[in-house]
N, C-alpha and C positions, 0 to 999 in steps of 0.2 A: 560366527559367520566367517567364511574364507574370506581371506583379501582380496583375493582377486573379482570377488561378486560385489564385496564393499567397492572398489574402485569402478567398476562398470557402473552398479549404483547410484554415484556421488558424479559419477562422467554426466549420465541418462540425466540427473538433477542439473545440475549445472547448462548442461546442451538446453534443454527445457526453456529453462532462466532464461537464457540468450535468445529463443526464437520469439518467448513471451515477450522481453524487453526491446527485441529489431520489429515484431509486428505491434507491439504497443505503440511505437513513435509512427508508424503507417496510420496507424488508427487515430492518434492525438495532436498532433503536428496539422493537420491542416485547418483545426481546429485554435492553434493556436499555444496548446498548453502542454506537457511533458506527462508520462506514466503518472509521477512522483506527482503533480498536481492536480492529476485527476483524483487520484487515491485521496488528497485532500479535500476535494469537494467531497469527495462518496463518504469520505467521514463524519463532515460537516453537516452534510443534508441530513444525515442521520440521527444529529444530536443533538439538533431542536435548537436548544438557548447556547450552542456552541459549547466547547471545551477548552481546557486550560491547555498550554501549549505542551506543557510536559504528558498530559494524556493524550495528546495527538502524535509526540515520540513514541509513546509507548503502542498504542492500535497501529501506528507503523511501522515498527520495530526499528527506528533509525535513533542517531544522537540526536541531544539539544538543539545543539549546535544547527546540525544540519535543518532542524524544523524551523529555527530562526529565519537562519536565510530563505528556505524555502517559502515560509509566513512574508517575509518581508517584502520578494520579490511579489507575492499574491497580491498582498494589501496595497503593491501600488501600480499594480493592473487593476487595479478597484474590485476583486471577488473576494474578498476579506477583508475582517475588519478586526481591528483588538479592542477590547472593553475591557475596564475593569470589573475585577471581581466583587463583588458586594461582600463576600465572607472572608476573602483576604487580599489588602489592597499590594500585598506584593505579587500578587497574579494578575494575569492574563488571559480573558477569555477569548478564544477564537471564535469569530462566528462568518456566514456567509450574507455575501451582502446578495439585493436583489440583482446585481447582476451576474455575482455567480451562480447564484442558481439558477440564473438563466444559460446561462454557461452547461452549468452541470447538467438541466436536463434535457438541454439540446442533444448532447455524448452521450447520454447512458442509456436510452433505448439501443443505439449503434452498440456499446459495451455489451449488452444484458444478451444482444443477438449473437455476439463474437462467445461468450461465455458458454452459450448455449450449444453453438456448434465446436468448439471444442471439448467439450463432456460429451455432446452426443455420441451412442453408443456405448457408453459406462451403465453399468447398472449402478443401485445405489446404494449396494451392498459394495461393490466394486471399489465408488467411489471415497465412500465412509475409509473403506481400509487401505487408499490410497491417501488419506489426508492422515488417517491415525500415522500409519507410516513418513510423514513428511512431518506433520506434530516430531516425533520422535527424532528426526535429520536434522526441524532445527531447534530442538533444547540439547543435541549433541552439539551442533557449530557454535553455539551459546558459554557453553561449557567447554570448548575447544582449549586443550590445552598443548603445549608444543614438550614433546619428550625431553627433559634433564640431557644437558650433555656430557 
C-alpha cells in the first residue's frame, strides 16, 4: 500500500475516534457516567453471572490496571459489584448490580438509536468489509512496533 493512503487512512481512523469519543461524552454525561463506563455496563448486562476482571480488560481491549480503577470508581457509584470467584478465590468476578442495570437500560435504547443512525446508509456487505478492515488496523497497532535506530 502507498504511504500516503496508509497515512490518510490511519488520519480518517483516528478523526473517527475523536468525533465517536466528543459525541459519546454528549451522549453519556448527562447521564451521569463516561464512554468507558458505559462500555462496562454493555459488558456486564451481557454476561449474566458477570466476568472476571482481566476478561473485562480483555472485551475492552484496555490494561488491568485501568479496569481496576475503572471497576472501583463503578462499585462505589453502586452499579458494580465484586464477588468471589467459586473456582478461584484469587479472582474477581464483576457483576452488575440492580442499579446498574437500571443505569444501563435507561442509555442503551438512546445508544442502540445513535448506532443505528451512524451505519445508516452502509450496506452489510459494506459494513462487514469495513470492520474486516479495522480488525486488521487494530492487530497492526497491537503489533506496533517502533523502527531500530
Amino acid at each position: 500500500m502507498r504511504t500516503d493512503l496508509g497515512h490518510e487512512l490511519t488520519r480518517a481512523v483516528l478523526t473517527t475516534a475523536d468525533v465517536f469519543l466528543r459525541e459519546g461524552q454528549r451522549l453519556f454525561r448527562p447521564h451521569g457516567i463516561t464512554a468507558a463506563q458505559y462500555n462496562v455496563l454493555s459488558v456486564l448486562a451481557a454476561a449474566g453471572e458477570g466476568i472476571s476482571q482481566r476478561e473485562l480488560g480483555d472485551v475492552l481491549v484496555v490494561d488491568r490496571s485501568n479496569v481496576t480503577g475503572l471497576v472501583d470508581r463503578m462499585e462505589k457509584a453502586g452499579w458494580v459489584r465484586r464477588t468471589d470467584d467459586p473456582a478461584d478465590r484469587r479472582v474477581y468476578r464483576v457483576m452488575l448490580t440492580s442499579a446498574g442495570r437500571r443505569l444501563w437500560e435507561k442509555i442503551a435504547p438512546a445508544y442502540e438509536a445513535v448506532v443505528l443512525q451512524v451505519v445508516e446508509g452502509l450496506t452489510e456487505r459494506q459494513a462487514n468489509a469495513t470492520l474486516s478492515g479495522l480488525k486488521h488496523l487494530q492487530a497492526g497497532a497491537v503489533a506496533w512496533r517502533l523502527p531500530k535506530k
